[in-house]
C-alpha positions in Angstrom: 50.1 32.4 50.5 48.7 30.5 47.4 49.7 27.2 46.0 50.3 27.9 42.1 49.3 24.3 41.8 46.0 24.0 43.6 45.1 28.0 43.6 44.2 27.2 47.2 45.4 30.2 50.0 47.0 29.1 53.0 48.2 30.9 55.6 51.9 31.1 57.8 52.7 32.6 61.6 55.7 35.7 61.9 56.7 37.5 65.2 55.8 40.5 65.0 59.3 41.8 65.2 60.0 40.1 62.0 57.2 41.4 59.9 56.4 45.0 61.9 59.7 45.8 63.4 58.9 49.3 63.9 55.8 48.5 66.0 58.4 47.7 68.6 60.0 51.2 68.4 56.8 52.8 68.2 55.4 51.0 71.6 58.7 51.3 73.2 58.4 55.2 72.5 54.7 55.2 73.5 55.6 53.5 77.0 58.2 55.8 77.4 56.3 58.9 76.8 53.7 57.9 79.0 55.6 57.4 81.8 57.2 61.0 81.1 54.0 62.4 81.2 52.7 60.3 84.2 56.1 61.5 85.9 55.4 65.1 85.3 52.2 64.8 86.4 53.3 63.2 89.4 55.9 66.1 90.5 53.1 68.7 90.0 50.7 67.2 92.1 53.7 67.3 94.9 54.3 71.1 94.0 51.0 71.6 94.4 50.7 70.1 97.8 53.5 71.8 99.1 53.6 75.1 97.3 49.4 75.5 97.3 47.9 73.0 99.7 50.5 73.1 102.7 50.0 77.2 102.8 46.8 77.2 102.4 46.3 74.2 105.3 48.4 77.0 107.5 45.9 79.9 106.3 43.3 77.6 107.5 44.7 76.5 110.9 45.4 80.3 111.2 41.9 81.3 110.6 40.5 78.4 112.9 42.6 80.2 116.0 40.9 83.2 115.2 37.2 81.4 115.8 34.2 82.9 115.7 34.1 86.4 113.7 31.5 88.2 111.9 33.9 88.9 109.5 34.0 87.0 106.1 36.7 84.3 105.1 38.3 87.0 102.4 38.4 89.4 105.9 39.9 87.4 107.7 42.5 86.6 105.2 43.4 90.1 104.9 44.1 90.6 108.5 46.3 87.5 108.0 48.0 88.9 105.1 48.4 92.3 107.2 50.2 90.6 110.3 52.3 88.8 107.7 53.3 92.7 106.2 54.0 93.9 109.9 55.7 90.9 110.3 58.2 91.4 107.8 58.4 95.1 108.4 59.3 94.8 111.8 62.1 92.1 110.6 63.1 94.9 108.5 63.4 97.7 111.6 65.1 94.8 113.6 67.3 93.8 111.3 68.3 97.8 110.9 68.8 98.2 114.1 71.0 95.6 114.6 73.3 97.3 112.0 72.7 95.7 108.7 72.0 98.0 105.7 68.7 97.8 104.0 68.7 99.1 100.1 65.2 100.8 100.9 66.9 103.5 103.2 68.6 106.4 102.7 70.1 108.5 104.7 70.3 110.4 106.5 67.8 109.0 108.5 66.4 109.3 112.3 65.3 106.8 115.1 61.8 107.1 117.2 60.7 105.1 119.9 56.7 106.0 121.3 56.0 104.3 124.1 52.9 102.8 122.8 51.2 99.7 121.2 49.0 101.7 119.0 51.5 101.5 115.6 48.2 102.4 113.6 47.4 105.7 115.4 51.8 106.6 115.4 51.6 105.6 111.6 48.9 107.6 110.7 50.4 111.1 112.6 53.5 109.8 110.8 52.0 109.8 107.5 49.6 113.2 107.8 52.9 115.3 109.4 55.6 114.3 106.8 56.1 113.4 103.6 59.5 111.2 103.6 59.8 107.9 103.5 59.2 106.5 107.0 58.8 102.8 108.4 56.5 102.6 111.5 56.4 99.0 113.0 55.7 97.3 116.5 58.9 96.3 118.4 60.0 95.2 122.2 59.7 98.9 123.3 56.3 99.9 121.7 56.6 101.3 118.7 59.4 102.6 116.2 59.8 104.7 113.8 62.7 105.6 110.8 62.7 108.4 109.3 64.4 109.3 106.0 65.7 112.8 104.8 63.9 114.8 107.9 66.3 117.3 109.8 66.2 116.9 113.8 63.7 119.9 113.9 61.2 118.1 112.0 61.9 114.9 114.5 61.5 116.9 117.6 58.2 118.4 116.0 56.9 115.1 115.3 57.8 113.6 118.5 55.9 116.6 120.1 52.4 115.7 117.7 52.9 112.1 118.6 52.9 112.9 122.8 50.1 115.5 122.3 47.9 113.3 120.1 48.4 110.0 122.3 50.1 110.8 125.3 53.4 109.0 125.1 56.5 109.8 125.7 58.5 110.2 123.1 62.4 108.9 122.6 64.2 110.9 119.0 67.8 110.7 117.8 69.3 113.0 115.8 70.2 112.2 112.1 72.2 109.4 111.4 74.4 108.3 108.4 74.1 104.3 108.4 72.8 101.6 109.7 75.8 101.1 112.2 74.7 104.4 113.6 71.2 104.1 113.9 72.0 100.8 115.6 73.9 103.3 118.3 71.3 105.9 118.5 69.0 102.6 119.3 71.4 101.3 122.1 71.5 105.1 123.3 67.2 105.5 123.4 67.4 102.1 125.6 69.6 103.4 127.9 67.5 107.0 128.3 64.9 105.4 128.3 66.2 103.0 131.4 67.2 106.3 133.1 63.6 108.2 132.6 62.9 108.4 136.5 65.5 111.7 135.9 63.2 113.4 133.6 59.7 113.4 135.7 57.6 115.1 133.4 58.9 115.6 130.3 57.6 113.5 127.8 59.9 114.4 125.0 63.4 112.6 125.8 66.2 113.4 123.0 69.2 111.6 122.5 71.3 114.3 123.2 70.4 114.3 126.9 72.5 110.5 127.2 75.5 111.4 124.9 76.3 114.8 126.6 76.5 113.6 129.7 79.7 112.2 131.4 80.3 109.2 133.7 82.0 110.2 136.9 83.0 107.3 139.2 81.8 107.0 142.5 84.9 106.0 145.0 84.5 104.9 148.2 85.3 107.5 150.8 81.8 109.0 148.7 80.2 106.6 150.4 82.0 106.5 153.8 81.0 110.0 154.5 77.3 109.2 154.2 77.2 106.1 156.7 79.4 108.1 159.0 77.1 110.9 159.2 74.6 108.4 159.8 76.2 106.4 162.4 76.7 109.5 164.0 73.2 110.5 164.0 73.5 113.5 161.7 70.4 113.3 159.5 71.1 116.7 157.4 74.4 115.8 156.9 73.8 112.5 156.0 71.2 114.2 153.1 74.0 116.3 152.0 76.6 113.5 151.2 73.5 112.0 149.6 73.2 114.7 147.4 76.8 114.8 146.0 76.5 111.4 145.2 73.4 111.6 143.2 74.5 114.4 141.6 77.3 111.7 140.3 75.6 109.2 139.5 72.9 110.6 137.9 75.4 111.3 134.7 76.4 107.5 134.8 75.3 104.5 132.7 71.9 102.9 134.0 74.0 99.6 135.1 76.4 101.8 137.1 73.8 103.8 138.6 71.9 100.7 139.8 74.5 99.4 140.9 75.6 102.5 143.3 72.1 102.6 144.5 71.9 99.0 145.4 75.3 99.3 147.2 73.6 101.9 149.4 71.0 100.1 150.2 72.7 96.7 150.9 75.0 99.0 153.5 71.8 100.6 154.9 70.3 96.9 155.7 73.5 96.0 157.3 73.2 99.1 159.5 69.9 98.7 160.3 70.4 95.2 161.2 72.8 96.2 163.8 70.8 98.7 165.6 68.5 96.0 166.1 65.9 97.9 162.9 63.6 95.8 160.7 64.7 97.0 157.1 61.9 97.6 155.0 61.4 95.5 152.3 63.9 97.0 149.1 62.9 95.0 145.4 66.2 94.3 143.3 64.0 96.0 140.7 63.2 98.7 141.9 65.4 101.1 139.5 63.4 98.6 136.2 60.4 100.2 136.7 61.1 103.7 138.6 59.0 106.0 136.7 59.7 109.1 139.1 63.6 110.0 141.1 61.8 111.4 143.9 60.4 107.7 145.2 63.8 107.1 145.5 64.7 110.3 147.3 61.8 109.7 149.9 62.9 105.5 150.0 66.0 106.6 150.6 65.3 109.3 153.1 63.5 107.5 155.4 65.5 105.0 155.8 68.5 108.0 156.8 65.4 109.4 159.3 64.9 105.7 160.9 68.9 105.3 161.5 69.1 109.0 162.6 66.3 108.7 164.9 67.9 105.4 166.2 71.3 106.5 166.4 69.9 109.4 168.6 67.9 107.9 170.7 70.8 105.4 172.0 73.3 108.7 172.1 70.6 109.8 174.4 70.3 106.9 176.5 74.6 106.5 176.6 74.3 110.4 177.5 72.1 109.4 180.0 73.8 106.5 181.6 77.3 108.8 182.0 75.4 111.8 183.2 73.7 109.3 186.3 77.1 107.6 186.3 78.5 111.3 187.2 75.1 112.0 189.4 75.9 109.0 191.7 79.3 110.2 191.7 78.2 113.3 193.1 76.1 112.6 195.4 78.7 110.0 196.9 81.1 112.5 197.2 79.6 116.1 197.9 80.9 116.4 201.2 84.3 116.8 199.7 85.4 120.1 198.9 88.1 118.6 196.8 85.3 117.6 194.4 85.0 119.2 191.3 84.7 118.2 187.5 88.2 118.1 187.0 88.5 115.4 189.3 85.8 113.6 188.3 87.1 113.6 184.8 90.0 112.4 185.5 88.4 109.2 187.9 86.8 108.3 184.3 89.8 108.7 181.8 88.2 111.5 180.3 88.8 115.1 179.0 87.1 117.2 181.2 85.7 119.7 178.8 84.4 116.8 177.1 82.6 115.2 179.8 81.2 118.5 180.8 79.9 118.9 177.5 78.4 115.8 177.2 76.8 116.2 180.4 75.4 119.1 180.0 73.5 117.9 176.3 72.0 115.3 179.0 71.0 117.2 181.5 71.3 120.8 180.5 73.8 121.9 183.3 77.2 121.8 183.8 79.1 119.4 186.5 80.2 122.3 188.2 76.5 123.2 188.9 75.6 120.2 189.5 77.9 119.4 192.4 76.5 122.6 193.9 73.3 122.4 193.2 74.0 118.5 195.3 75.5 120.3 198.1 72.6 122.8 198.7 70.1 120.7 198.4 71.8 118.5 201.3 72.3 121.9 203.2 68.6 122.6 203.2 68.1 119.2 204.3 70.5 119.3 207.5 69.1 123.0 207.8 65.4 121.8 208.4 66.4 119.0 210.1 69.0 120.1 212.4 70.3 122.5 215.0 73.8 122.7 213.6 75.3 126.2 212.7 75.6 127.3 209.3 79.1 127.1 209.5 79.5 123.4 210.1 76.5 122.5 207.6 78.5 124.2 205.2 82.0 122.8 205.9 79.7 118.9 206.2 78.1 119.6 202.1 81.8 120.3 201.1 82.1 124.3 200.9 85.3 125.4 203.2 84.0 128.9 202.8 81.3 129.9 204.4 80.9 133.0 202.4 81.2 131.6 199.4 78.4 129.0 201.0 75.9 132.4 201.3 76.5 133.4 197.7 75.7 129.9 196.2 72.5 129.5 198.6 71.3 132.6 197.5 72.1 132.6 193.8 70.3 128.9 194.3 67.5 129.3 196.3 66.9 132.9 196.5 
């Protein structure tokens, strides 16, 4: 300011907000701006640490697992970026098969399983032999296929290049109309597959060998008949009950099928524990990886030939023990002509034509001839021995007739 009087200047002190009071507004929307800024720049620095650095931290702990390769980084993140495309294609099959649509299919479509690990070789017969749209990823059984728009001939075909290129065996259903069904035809592989001990040598399974065939339920007398031809020692009958039953079960589910077969064999240990057998050693799993029906057949069979053989042998020794029992009968009593099957059958409680048929399986002759055979062999005896007449050696062996004493000696001894 200047004083009019003196023409000297002097000067005088204002806030700022008195003089300037849009500076205020202007540094207020500066500060406010900044911090806008700094915010933004803030919240792309944590994007980028979580949308860039946190996936490329995994791409480098992935790579680090790998270790040493001769490949180059950009390699190695191919193969990385690969697995990730199998792994999202084999969510794709999975999620298929479980019965949920996916907008990439169309129908109809069919179901493969190749019992291999080798997707690359499978996808590239897939690719040279057709040209529909197919997905071809690993899964729990090997490999699987879906194809779109090819009839069941052209499956079967493909199925038949697969096994001849890599030596597979080879699971196919026929066309299917939606994922629900493909989800079955799955289910209905598994189980075929589970059952493939029934098809030794054919490496080519369709589906239409499961859904034709027809459960038939096994009832107990089935069994009965089986372990009573064993108890009794009858081998090839035993092999022919066997038989039905197999030919039964072999048109069930796998789960009944195993569990028939391990029913047999828990009543075959329990039989072989009473005859005093040591069972041979039978693994709960055997049916999970039976590759071939006839192991079963011979595991099966022996066991039948062991009981058999056992049962046999003790009919033999029972045999045996009657047929002395009846021996010391006979040569207790010779000297009685009263003696004669009949009345030995009827000492024992028994029928006499079945005691003279089971002596004679022991010892090949009847009792009859036996209880002669006794009495002439005594005759000779007293004959060599004594000075008796022939009369009273025959009446002391236990002929009353003297003729009929001559006939037996000669048909006997000559």
């Amino acid at each position: 300011y200047r004083l009019n009087s003196l023409g000297w200047y002097y000067l005088r002190f204002f806030n700022t907000e008195t003089i300037l009071p849009g500076m205020t507004k202007m540094r207020n929307s500066f500060l406010g701006v900044l911090i806008m800024v700094l915010a933004f720049l803030a919240m792309g620095a944590i994007y980028t640490l979580f949308a860039l650095y946190m996936p490329m931290k995994k791409v480098h702990q992935a790579l680090l697992r790998l270790g040493n390769s001769n490949d180059t980084v950009v390699q190695q993140v191919d193969r990385l970026l690969e697995s990730k495309q199998e792994q999202h294609l084999t969510e794709r099959i999975q999620s298929l098969l479980q019965g949920v649509e996916d907008p990439s299919i169309f129908y109809p479509s069919s179901l493969i399983l190749v019992n291999t690990n080798n997707k690359e070789a499978v996808r590239q017969i897939v690719e040279s032999s057709l040209a529909e749209q197919s997905l071809v990823a690993k899964s729990d059984f090997g490999t699987t296929i879906v194809i779109c728009g090819s009839t069941e001939e052209e499956v079967f075909e493909l199925c038949c290049t697969i096994t001849h290129t890599l030596g597979s065996r080879c699971l196919y259903g026929s066309p299917k109309d939606s994922a629900l069904e493909l989800a079955e035809s799955y289910r209905n592989l598994l189980e075929l597959w589970k059952l493939r001990f029934l098809y030794v040598g054919q490496q080519v399974l369709a589906e239409s060998l499961f859904t034709k065939s027809t459960s038939v339920a096994i009832q107990t007398p089935d069994t009965d008949q089986l372990f009573a031809s064993l108890k009794a020692g009858q081998l090839e009958e035993a092999r022919a009950h066997w038989k039905i039953i197999f030919d039964k079960i072999r048109y069930q589910r796998f789960n009944d099928f195993r569990f028939t077969v391990r029913y047999i064999f828990k009543r075959l240990t329990t039989l072989q524990t009473e005859l005093g057998l040591e069972p041979p050693p039978y693994s709960p799993g055997l049916l999970d990886d039976l590759e071939d029906v006839q192991d079963l057949h011979e595991a099966l069979d022996n066991i039948f030939v062991q009981i058999t053989t056992e049962q046999d042998n003790r009919r033999k020794k029972n045999l045996d023990q009657l047929a002395a029992r009846i021996t010391e009968r006979i040569n207790a009593g010779f000297w009685d002509d009263a003696l004669s099957a009949q009345h030995i059958a009827d000492e024992m409680g028994m029928n006499a034509t079945y005691l003279g048929r089971l002596f004679r399986e022991s010892t090949g002759m009847s009792i009859s001839e036996a209880i002669k055979r006794t009495r002439i062999e005594n005759a000779k005896i007293l004959l060599r021995n004594t000075s008796k007449p022939i009369k009273d050696i025959a009446t002391k062996v236990g002929f009353a007739n003297t003729k009929y004493f001559f006939v037996v000696f000669k048909e006997l001894v000559g």
